[in-house]
C-alpha positions as CSV (number, residue, x, y, z in Angstrom):
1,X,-105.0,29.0,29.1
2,X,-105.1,32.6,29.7
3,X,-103.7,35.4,31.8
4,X,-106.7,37.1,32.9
5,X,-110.8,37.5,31.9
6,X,-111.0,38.7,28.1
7,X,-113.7,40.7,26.7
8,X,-116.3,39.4,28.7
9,X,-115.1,40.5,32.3
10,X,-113.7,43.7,30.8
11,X,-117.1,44.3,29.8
12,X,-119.1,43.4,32.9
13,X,-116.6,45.5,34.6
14,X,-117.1,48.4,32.1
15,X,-120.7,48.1,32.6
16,X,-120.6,48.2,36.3
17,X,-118.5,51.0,37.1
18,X,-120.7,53.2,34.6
19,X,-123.8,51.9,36.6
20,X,-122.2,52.6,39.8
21,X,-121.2,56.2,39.3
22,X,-124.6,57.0,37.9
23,X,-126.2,55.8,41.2
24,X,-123.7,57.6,43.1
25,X,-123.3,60.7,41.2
26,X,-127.6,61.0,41.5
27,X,-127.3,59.4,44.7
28,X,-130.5,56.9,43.5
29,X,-129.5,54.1,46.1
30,X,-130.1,56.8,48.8
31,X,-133.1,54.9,49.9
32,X,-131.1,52.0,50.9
33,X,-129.6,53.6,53.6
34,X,-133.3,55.9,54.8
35,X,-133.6,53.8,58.0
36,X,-130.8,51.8,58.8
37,X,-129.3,49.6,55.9
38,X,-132.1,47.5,54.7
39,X,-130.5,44.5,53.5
40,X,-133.2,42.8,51.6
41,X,-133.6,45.9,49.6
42,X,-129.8,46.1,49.1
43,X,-129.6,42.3,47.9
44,X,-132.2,42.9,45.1
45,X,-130.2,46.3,44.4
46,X,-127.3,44.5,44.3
47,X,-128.6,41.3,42.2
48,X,-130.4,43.9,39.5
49,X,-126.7,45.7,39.5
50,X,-124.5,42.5,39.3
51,X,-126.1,40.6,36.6
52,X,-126.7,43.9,34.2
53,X,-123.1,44.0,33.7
54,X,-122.7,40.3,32.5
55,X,-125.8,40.1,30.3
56,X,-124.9,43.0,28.5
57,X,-121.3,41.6,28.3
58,X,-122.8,38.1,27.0
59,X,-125.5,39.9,24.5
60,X,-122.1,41.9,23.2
61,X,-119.9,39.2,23.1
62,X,-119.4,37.9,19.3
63,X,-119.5,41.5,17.7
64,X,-117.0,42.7,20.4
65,X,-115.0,39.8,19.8
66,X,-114.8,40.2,16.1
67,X,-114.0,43.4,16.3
68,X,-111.3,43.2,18.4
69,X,-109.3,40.5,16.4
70,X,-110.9,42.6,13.3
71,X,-112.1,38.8,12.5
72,X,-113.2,38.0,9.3
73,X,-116.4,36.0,8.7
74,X,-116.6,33.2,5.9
75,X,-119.4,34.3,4.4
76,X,-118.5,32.9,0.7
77,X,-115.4,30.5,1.1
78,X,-113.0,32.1,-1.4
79,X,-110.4,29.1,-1.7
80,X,-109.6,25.4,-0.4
81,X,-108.4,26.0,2.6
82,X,-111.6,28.4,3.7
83,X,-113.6,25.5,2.1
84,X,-112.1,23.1,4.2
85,X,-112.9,25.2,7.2
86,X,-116.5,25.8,7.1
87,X,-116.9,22.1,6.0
88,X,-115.3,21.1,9.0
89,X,-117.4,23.4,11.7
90,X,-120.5,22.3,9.9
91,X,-119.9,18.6,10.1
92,X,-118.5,18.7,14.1
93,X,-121.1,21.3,14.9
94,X,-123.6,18.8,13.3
95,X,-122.0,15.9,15.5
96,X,-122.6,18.3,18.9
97,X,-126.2,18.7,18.1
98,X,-125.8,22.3,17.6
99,X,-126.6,25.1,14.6
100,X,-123.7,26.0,12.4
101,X,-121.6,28.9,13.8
102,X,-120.4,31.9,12.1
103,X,-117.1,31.2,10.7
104,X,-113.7,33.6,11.2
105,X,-109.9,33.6,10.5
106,X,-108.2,36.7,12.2
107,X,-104.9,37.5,11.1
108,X,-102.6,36.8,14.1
109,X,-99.7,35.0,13.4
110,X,-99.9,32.8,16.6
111,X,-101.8,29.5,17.0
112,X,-105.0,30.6,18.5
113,X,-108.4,30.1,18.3
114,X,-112.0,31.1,20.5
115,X,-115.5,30.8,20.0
116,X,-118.0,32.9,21.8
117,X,-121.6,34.1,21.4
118,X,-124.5,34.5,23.1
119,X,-126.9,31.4,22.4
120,X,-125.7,28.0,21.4
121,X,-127.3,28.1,17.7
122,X,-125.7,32.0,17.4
123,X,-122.2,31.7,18.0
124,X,-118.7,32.3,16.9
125,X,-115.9,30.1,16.2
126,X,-112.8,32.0,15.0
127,X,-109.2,31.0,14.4
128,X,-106.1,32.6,13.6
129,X,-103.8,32.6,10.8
130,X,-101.1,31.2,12.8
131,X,-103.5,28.0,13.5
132,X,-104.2,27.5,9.9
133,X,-100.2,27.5,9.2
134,X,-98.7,26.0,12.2
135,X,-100.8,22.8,12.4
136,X,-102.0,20.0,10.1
137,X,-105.5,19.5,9.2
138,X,-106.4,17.1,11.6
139,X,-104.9,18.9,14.7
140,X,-107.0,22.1,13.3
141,X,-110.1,19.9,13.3
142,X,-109.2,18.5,17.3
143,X,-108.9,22.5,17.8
144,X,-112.1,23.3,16.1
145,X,-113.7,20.7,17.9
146,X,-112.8,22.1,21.4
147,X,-114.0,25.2,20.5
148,X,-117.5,24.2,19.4
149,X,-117.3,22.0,22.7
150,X,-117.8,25.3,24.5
151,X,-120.4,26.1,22.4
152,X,-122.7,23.2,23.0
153,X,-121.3,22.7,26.6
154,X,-123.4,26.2,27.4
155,X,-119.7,27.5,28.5
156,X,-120.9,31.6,27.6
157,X,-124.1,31.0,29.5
158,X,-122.7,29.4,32.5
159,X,-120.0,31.6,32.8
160,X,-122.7,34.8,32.8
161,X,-124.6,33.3,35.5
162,X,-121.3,32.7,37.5
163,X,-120.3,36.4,37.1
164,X,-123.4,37.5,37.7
165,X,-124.1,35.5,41.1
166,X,-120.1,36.8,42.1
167,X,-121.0,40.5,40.9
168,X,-124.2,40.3,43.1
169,X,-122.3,39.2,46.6
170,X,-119.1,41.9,45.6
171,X,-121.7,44.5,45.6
172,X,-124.0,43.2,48.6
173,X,-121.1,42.7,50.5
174,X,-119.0,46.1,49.5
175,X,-122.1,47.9,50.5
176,X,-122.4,46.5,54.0
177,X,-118.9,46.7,55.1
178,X,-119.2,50.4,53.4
179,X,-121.8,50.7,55.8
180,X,-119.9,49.6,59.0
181,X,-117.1,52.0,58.5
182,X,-119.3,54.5,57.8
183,X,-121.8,54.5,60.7
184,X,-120.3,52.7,63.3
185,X,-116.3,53.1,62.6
186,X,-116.7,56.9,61.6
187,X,-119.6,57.4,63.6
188,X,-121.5,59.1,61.0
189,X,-125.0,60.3,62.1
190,X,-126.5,62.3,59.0
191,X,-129.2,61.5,56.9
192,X,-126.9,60.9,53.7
193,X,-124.0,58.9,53.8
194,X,-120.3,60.3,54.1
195,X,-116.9,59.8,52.2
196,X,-116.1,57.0,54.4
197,X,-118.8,54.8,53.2
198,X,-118.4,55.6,49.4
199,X,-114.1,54.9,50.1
200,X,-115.1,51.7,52.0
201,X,-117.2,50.3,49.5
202,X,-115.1,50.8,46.6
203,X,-112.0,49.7,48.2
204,X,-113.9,46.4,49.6
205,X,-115.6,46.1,46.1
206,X,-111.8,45.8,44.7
207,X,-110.6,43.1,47.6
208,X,-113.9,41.4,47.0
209,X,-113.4,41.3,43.3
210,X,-110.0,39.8,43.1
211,X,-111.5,36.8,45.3
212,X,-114.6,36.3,43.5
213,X,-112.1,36.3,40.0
214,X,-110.7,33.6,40.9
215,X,-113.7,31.8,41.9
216,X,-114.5,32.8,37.8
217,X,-110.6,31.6,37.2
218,X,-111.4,27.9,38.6
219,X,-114.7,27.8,36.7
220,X,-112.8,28.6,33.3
221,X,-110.2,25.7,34.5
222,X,-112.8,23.5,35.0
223,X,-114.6,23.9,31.4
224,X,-111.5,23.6,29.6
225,X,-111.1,20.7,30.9
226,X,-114.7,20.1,29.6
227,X,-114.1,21.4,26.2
228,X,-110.9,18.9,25.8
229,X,-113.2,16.3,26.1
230,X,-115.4,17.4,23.4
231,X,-113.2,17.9,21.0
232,X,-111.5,14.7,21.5
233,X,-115.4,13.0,21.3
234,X,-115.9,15.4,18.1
235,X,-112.2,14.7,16.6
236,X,-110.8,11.7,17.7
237,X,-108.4,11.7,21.0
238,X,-105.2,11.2,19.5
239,X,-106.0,14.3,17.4
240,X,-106.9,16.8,20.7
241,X,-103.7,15.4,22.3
242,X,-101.5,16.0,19.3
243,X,-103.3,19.8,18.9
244,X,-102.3,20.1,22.3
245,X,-98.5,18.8,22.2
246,X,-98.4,21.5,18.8
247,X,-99.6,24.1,20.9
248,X,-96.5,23.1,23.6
249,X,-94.2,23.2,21.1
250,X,-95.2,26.5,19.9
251,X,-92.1,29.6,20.2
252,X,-95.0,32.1,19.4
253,X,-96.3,33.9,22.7
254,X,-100.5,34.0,22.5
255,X,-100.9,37.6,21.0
256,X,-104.8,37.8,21.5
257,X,-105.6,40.9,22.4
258,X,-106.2,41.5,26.1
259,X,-110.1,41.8,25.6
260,X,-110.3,38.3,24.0
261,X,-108.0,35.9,25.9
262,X,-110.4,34.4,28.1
263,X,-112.1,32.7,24.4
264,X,-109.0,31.5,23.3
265,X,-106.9,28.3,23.2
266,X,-103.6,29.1,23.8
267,X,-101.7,31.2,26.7
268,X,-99.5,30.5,29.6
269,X,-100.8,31.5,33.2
270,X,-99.2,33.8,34.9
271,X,-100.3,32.8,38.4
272,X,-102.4,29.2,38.7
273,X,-105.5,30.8,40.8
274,X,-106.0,33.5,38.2
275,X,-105.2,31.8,35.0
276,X,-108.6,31.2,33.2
277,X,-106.7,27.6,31.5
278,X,-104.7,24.5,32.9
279,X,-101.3,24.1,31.4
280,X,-101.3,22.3,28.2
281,X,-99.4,19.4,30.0
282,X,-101.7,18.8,32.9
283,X,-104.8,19.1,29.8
284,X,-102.7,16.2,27.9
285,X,-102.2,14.1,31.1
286,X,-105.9,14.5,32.1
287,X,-106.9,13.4,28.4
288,X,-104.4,10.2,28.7
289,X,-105.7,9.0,31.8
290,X,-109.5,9.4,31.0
291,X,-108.8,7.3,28.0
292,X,-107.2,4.6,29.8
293,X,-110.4,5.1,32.6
């Protein structure tokens, strides 16, 4: 449960602006407006435009992700515990039908873990330090299996499409309304467009972009709801609900860094329609009643 988009969005949002000053700044969607605002043209503009920015963020994800937790792979397990580890992601990765993951422990202190990567046999599954301490094996294995429930539910894929369609209809629809105030608000009659349009459009790209968040928001709900499920299938229920009730009982505050927190596990919302996770109670309750179901 997190507080807002990690390193994906920031990325996709990264990416965007830098795309949208470079066409402003060389004015290369100048042709949109030649005749009246074509709005076929602008909807292929605007899908090329909105689903740059979350490929690149997908394609980017693991190595940004590693080194913002400065995570460190298992390459060669050095003792028991590491052994353990990369035994257990093989043999529930094995169980999801998917390729062994890269393997990381990040030194954090708090119980935390993400996975993340582009493709389903080329991802990431990383946990902290605090994890490794603050739970027993079997709660670390219900935790482990969540996470490679992402993994083979498609979660990174989905999510890109999702922020890609939302990018596409922030930009389509910033553009219009940038448009409006522009020509028919401001009354603007020359060939290029004025400061009203470019004002308009970024302003309604920002209003637009806090609504289509927390369409993202409910989608992230949804799949952790999704990965529960996994990693009780994976792990055994009682185990996901006790990984859950340790997480609850937990003093430490999350400390993933900003960029990550939309990969992790744990967090508390600060608001429910932008909080990328359920609480941990309503994820216990849902996991009680589907078992009695």
């Amino acid at each position: 449960m997190f507080k807002r988009v990690g390193l994906f969005l920031l990325t996709n949002i990264a990416v965007m602006v830098v795309i949208g000053v470079i066409v402003n700044i060389f004015g290369l969607n100048r042709f949109l407006h030649a005749n009246g605002l074509d709005l076929g043209t602008l909807f292929v503009y605007s899908l090329v435009i909105g689903f740059t920015g979350s490929i690149i963020s997908l394609l980017m994800s693991k190595q940004m992700a590693k080194m913002a937790v400065r995570a460190r792979v298992i390459t060669n397990p050095e003792n028991q515990e590491e052994f353990w580890l990369v035994d257990t992601v093989a043999r529930l990765s094995h169980k999801a039908g998917i390729k062994m993951p890269e393997v990381a422990i990040f030194e954090d202190m708090s119980p935390n873990a993400f996975a993340t990567g582009a493709f389903k046999n080329d991802a990431l599954v990383a946990v902290s330090r605090g994890l490794l301490i603050s739970m027993s094996q079997k709660e670390v294995e219900a935790v482990l299996g969540h996470e490679i429930g992402h993994v083979a539910n498609g979660d990174m894929v989905t999510l890109t499409l999702l922020q890609g369609m939302v990018n596409t209809f922030v930009i389509f629809f910033a553009r219009i309304i940038g448009y409006v105030v522009d020509r028919v608000i401001l009354k603007n009659r020359s060939d290029r467009v004025g400061i009203g349009y470019m004002v308009a459009s970024v302003f309604a790209e920002i209003v637009l972009g806090v609504l289509a968040m927390m369409i993202v928001m409910a989608f992230s709900r949804y799949r952790e709801y999704r990965a529960d499920e996994a990693g009780a299938f994976l792990s055994g229920r009682e185990n996901m609900i006790a990984a859950l009730q340790a997480l609850a009982r937990s003093k430490d505050e999350p400390h993933l860094p900003e960029a990550i927190k939309a990969f992790g596990i744990n967090g508390k919302g600060f608001a429910a329609l932008f909080s990328t996770h359920p609480t941990l109670e309503d994820r216990i309750e849902k996991l009680r009643k589907t078992a009695q179901s």
